[in-house]
C-alpha positions as CSV (number, residue, x, y, z in Angstrom):
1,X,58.1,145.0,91.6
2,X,61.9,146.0,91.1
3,X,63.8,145.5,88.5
4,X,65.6,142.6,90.8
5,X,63.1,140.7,91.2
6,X,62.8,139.5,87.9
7,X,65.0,136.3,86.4
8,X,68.3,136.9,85.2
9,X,69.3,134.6,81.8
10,X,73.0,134.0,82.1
11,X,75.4,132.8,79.0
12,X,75.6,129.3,80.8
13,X,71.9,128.6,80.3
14,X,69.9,129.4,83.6
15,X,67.7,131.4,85.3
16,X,68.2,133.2,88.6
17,X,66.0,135.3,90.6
18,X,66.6,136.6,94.1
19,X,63.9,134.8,97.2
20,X,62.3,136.9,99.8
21,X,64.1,137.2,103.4
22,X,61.2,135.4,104.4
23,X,62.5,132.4,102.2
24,X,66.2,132.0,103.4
25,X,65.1,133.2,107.0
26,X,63.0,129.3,106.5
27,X,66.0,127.7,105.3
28,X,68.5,128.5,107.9
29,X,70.9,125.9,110.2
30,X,72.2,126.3,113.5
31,X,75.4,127.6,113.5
32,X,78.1,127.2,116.0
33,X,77.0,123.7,117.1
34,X,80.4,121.7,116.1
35,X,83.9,122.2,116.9
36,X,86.6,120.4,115.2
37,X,86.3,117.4,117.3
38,X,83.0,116.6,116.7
39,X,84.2,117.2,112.8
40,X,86.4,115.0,113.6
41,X,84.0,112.5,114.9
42,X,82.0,113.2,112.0
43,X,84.5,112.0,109.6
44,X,85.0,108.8,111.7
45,X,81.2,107.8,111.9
46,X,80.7,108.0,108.4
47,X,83.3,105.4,107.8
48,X,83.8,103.5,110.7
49,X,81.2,100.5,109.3
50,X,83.4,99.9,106.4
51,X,86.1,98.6,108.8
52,X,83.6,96.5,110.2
53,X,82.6,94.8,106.7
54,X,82.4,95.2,102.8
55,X,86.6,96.0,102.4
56,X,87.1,91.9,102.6
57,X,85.5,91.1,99.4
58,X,88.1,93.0,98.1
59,X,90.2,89.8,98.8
60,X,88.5,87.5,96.2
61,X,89.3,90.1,93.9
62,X,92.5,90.9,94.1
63,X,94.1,88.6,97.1
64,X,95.5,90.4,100.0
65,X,98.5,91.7,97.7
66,X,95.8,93.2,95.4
67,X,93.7,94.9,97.9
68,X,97.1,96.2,99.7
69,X,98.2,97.6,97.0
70,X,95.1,99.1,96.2
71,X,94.6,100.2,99.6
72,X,97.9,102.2,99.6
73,X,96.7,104.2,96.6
74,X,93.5,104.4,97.7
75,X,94.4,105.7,101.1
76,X,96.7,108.4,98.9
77,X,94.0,109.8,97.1
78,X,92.1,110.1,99.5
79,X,94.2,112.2,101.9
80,X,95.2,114.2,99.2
81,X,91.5,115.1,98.3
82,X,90.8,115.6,101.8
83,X,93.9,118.3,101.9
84,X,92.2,119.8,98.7
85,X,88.7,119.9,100.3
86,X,90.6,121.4,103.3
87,X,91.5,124.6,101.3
88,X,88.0,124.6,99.7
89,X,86.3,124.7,102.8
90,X,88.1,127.4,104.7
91,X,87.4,129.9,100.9
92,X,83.7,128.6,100.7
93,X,82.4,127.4,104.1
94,X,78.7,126.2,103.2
95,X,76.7,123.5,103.4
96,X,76.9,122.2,100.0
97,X,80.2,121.1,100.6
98,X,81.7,119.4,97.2
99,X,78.9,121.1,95.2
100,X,79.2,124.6,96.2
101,X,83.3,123.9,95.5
102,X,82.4,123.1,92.3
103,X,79.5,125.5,91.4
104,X,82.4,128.4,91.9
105,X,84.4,126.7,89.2
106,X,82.5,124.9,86.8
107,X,79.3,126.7,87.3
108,X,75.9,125.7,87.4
109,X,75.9,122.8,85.9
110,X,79.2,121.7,86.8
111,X,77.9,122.4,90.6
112,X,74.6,120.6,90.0
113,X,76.7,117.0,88.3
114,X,78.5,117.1,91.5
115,X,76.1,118.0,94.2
116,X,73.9,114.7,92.8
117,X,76.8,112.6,92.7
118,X,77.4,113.5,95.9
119,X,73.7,112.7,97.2
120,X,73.4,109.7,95.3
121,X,76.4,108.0,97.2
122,X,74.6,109.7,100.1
123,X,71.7,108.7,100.0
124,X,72.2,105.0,98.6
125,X,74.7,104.1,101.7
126,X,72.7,104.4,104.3
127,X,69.9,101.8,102.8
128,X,72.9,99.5,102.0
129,X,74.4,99.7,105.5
130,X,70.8,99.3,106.3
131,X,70.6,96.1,105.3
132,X,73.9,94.8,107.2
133,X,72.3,96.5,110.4
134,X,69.2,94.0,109.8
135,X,71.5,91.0,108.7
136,X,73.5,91.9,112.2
137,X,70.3,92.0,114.4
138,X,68.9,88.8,113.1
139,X,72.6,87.0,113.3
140,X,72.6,88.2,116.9
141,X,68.7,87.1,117.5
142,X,68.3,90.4,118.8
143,X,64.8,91.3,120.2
144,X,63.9,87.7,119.1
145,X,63.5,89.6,115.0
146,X,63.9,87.2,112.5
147,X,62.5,89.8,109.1
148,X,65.3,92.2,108.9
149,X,62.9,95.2,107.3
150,X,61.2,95.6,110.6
151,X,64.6,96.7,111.1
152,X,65.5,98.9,108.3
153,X,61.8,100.6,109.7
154,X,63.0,101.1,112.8
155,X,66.6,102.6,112.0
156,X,65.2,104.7,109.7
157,X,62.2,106.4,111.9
158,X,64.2,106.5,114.7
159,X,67.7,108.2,113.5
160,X,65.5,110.2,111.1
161,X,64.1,111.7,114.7
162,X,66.9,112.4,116.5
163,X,68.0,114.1,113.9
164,X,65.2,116.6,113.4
165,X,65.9,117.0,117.0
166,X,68.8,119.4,115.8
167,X,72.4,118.9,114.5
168,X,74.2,119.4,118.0
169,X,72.1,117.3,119.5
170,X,72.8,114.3,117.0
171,X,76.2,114.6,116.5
172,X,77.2,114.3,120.0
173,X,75.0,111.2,119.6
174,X,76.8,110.7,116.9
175,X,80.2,111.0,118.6
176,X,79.3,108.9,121.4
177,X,78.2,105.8,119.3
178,X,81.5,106.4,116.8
179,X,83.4,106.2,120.6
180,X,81.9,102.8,121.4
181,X,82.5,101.3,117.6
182,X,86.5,102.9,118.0
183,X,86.7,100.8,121.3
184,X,85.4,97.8,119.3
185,X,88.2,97.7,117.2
186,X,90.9,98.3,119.6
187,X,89.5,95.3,121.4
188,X,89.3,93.3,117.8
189,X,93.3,94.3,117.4
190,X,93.8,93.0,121.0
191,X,93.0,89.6,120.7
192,X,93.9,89.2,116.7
193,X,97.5,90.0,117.6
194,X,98.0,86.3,119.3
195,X,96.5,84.6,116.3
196,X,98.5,86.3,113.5
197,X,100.6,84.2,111.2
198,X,102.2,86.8,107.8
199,X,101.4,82.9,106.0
200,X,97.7,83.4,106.3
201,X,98.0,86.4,104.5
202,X,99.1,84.8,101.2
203,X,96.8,81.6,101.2
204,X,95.0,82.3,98.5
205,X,95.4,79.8,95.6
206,X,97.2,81.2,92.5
207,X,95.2,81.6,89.2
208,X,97.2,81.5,85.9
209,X,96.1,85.4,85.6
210,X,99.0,87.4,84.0
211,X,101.5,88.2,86.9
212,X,100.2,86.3,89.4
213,X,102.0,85.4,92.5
214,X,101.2,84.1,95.9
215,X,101.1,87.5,96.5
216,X,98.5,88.3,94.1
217,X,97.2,85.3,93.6
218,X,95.1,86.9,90.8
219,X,97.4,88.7,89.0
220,X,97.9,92.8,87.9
221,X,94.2,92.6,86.9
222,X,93.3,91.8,90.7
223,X,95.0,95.2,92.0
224,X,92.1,97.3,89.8
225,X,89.6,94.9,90.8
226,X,90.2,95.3,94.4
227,X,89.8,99.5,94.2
228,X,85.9,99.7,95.0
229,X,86.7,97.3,97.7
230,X,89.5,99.4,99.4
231,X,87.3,102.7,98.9
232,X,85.2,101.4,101.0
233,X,87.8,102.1,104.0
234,X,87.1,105.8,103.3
235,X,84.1,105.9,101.5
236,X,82.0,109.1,103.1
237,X,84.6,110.7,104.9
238,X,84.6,113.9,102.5
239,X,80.7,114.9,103.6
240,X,82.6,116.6,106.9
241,X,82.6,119.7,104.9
242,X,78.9,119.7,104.5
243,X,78.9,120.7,108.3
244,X,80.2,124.1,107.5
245,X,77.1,126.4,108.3
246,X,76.8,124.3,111.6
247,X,80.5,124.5,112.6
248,X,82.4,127.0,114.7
249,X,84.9,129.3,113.0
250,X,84.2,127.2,109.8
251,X,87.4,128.3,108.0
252,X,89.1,126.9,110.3
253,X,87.9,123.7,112.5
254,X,86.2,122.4,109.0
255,X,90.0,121.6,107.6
256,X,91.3,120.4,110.8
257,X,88.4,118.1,111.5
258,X,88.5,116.3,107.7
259,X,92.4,115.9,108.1
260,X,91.9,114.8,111.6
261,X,89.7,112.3,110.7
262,X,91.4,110.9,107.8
263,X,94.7,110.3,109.6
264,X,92.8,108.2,112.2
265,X,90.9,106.0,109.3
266,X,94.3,105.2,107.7
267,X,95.8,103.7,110.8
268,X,92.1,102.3,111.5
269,X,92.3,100.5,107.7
270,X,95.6,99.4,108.0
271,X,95.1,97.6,111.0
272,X,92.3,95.4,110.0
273,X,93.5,94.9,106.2
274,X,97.0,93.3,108.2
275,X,95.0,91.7,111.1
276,X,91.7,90.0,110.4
277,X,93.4,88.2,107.2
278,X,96.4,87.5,109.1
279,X,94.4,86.0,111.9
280,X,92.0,83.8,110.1
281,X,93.4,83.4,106.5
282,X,92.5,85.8,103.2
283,X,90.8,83.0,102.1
284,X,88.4,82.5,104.7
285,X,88.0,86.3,104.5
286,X,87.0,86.6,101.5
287,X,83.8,85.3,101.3
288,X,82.6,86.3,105.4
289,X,79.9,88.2,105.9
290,X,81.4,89.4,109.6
291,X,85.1,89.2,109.1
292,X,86.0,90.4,112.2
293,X,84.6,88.3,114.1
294,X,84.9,85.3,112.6
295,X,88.5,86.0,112.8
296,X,88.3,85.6,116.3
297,X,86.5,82.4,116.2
298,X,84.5,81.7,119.3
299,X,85.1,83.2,122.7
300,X,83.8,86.3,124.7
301,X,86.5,88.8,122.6
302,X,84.6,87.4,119.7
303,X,81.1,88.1,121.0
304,X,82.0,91.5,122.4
305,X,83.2,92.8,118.8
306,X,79.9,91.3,117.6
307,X,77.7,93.0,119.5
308,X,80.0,96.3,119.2
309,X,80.3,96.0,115.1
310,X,76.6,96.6,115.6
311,X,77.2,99.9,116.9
312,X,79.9,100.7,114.1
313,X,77.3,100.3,111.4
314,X,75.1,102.6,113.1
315,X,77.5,105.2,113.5
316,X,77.8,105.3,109.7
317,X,74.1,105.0,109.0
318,X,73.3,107.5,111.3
319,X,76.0,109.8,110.1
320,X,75.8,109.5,106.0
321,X,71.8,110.4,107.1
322,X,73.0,113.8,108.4
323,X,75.2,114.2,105.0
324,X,72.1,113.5,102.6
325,X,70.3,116.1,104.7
326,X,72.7,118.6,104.0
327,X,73.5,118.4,100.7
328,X,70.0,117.8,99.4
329,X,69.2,121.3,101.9
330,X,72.0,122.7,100.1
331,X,70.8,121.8,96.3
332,X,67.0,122.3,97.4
333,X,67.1,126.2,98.9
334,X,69.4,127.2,95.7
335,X,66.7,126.0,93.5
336,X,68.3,123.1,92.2
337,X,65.7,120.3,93.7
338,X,62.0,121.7,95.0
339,X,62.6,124.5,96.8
340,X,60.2,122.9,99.5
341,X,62.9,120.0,100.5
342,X,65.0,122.8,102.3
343,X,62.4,124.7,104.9
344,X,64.1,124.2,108.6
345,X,62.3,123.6,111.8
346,X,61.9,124.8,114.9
347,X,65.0,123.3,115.9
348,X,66.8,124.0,112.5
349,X,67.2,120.8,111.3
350,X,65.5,120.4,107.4
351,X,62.4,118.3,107.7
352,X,62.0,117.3,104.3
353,X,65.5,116.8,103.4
354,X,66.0,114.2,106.0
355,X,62.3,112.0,105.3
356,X,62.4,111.9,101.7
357,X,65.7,110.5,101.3
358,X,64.8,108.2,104.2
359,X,62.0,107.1,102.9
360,X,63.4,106.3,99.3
361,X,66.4,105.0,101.1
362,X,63.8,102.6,103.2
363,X,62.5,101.4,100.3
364,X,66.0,100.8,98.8
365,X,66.9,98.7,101.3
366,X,63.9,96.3,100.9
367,X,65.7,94.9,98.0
368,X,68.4,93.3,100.4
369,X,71.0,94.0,97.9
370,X,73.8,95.0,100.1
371,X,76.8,94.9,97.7
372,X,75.0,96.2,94.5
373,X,74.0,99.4,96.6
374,X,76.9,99.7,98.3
375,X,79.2,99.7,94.5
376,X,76.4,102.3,93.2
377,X,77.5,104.6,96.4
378,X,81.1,103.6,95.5
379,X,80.3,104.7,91.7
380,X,78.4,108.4,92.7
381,X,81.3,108.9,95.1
382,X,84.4,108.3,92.7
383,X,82.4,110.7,90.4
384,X,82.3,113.3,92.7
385,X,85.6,113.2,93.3
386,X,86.9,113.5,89.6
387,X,84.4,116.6,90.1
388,X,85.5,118.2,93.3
389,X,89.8,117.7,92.3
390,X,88.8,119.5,88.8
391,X,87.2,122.4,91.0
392,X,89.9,122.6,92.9
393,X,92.7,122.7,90.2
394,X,90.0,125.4,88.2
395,X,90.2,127.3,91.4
396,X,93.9,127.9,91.8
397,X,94.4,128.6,88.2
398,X,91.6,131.0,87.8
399,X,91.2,132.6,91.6
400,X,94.8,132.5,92.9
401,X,94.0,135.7,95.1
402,X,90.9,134.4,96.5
403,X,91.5,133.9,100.7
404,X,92.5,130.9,101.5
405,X,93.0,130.1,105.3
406,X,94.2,126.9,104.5
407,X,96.3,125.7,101.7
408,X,96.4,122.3,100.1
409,X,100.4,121.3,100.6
410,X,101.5,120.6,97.3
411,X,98.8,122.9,95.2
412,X,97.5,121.6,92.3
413,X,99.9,118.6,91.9
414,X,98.2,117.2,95.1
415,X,94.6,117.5,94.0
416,X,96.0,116.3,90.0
417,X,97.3,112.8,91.7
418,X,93.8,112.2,93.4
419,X,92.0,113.5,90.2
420,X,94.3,110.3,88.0
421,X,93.2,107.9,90.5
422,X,89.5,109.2,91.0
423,X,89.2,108.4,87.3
424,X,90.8,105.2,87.7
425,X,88.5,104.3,90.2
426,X,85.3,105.2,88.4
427,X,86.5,102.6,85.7
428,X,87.0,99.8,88.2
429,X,83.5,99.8,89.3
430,X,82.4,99.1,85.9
431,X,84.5,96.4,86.0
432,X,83.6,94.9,88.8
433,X,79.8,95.5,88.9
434,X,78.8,96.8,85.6
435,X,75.0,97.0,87.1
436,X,75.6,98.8,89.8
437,X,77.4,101.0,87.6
438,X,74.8,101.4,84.7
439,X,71.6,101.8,87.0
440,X,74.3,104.5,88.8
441,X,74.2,106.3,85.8
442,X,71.2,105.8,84.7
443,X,70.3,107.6,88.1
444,X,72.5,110.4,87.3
445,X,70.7,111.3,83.7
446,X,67.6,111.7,84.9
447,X,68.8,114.1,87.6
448,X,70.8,115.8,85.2
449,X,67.6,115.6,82.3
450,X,65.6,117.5,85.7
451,X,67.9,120.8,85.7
452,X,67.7,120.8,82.2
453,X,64.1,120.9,81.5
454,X,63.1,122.3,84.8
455,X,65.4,123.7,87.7
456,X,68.0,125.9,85.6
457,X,65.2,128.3,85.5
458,X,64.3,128.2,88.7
459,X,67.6,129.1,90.6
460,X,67.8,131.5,93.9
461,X,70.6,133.8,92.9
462,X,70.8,134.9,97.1
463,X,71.5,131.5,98.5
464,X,74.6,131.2,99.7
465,X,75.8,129.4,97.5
466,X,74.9,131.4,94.4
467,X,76.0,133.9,95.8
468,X,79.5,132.8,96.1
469,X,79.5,132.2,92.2
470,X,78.1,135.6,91.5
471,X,80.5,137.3,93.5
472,X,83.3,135.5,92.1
473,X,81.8,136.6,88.8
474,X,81.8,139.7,89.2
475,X,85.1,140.0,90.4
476,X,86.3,138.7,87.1
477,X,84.2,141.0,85.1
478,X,85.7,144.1,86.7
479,X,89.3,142.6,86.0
């Protein structure tokens, strides 16, 4: 046995030994299987349900002037993280995405916070959305199923097999469900045009909350109250860089696919923030379960989104499935999770990495608590971004030579606006669903309480992603 095959102690508390060939050559992905279009597409599917639902409850928070506002800043931060994840993923193109960002520049344990605050928004969505999927099937008396976890079953099993089928494969399944739910809400905007009035924007009664105003009805309070809500327009959309090792020239289609997709979410946000509220009132969008629909009414346009909205929900369910895979394939063959969670199949797509996230997903969703899983996705999410902006600001400042194809526009300043805001938002959830929040967290420690007992010791130091840090490393020891 060589001298490099024993574990290396580094000065930030962990242990790091080098796998076998054999090992990585288990844990390898297909590359070259997306372009930036299907990146694109990527971006869209993960978000596309939260057009659909969940962003209206936003308006018994704040009032449509609260969730506006919020939605402008929301919609700001967002697109200047994506610009900042841009840059990150044309210097580190890897699966890991947000953690192997942030293992570069906060190290180990920096990288581990964020990759499981990245997988616990990941994998909490899906069994949320889950549960509007089985709420939509029984609404629609689909397949005459009245018990909507027959349903959660069968979206689980089923997308969980087309995806070990291989990633190009299921994202141009993917792609072509996103497609369909796009259509949906170009035939939503259609027919809400004719029945939009700018008075049933502002029909909200006014409280006696400090500042309020027809506008927002309850008050400046409402406005922070109303950010989970309008995350929910974009919530996901940053997992596109966690298709890195899959994509095609990486450093470049992995940037224009995230900005891609953003800019189509913003004009996709905007429109049903203006037009499902102006069609049908913000009070009687408040409290629906199907807002846009019901701000149709009754007729076939009506039926058709319906049916369609359906489809929407599965494109994000089926997509935030492929993001958990990732990054828990990402954490698991570095050593940070059991090493076992990572080995590929025949069609290199991770076995393990995909079922046990299902299955504890599945399970999840039994407890038919759509909102509280959906604020403690909101809540991993807005901690990973705080995360991801410090990485990047840590990574101009301390590797300003390191190749970037692309570069954030604006630098640092960008990525120190969505940081502020990132922060903000992490505070809002507590305010608005302390539980969510708290069981969240409590999530988080014992992750965190795992690397520090056991997985620090155990790292691979020749995964990729490791491998990134080392080098970086060394670079700064020889300067």
């Amino acid at each position: 046995m060589s001298k490099a095959d024993f574990p290396v102690t580094h000065a930030h508390g962990v242990d790091e030994a080098p796998e076998s060939d054999d090992y990585l050559a288990k844990r390898t992905l297909r590359s070259g299987t997306a372009g930036w279009v299907l990146l694109a597409g990527l971006g869209v599917s993960y978000v596309i349900s939260g057009d659909y639902a969940g962003w209206n409850n936003g308006l018994a928070e704040g009032g449509w002037g609260g969730l506006a506002i919020a939605g402008v800043v929301i919609a700001g931060m967002y697109f200047a993280m994506v610009l900042g994840m841009a840059e990150m993923s044309s210097a580190l193109p890897a699966a890991g995405g947000g953690y192997t960002f942030a293992r570069r520049a906060l190290g180990p344990w920096g990288g581990y916070a964020t990759g499981i605050a990245i997988l616990i928004e990941y994998a909490i969505a899906p069994a949320a959305i889950a549960t509007f999927i089985g709420a939509y099937v029984e609404s629609l008396d689909l397949f005459g199923i009245g018990d909507g976890w027959w349903v959660y079953l069968v979206v689980y099993a089923v997308f969980i097999g087309i995806h070990l089928t291989g990633a190009g494969e299921a994202l141009k399944a993917m792609f072509v469900i996103t497609a369909i739910a796009l259509v949906g809400l170009v035939i939503f905007a259609v027919a809400a045009i004719g029945k939009f009035s700018w008075g049933n924007l502002t029909d909200i009664a006014v409280t006696d909350a400090a500042g309020a105003s027809s506008f927002l009805p309850y008050g400046y309070l409402g406005i922070w109250a109303a950010v989970p809500f309008a995350i929910w327009f974009f919530l996901a959309v940053e997992g596109v860089p966690l298709a890195a090792e899959e994509a095609r020239e990486p450093e470049r289609n992995v940037p224009r696919g995230i900005i891609v997709s953003m800019s189509l979410l913003i004009v996709t946000g905007a429109v049903v923030l203006f037009l499902a509220p102006g069609a049908a009132g913000s009070a009687a969008m408040a409290t629906s379960g199907n807002p846009l629909v019901e701000a149709l009414g009754d007729g076939g346009m009506a039926k058709t989104v319906n049916y369609i909205g359906l489809a929407g929900l599965i494109a994000s369910f089926f997509s935030i499935m492929y993001a958990y895979s990732r990054q828990t394939f990402a954490l698991s063959r570095a050593g940070y999770l059991p090493k076992s969670l990572s080995v590929t199949n025949s069609r290199k797509s991770p076995m393990l990495a995909l079922i046990v996230p299902g299955v504890i997903g599945f399970a999840l969703s039994l407890t038919g608590q759509g909102a509280t899983l959906l604020n403690m996705a909101v809540f991993g999410a807005a901690v990973s971004y705080v995360l991801m902006m410090v990485s990047h600001i840590v990574l101009r400042r301390r590797e300003p030579d390191m190749p970037r194809p692309y570069r954030t526009p604006g630098g640092i300043a960008t990525t120190s606006f969505a940081l502020v805001i990132a922060c903000i938002a992490v505070i809002a959830t507590f305010l608005v669903d302390p539980v969510a929040a708290g069981l969240t967290l409590a999530a988080f420690a014992a992750f965190m309480a795992y690397f520090g007992i056991y997985s620090r010791h155990h790292l691979v130091a020749n995964s990729p992603d490791e491998e990134f840090a080392a080098l970086a490393e060394a670079e700064r020891d020889v300067t």
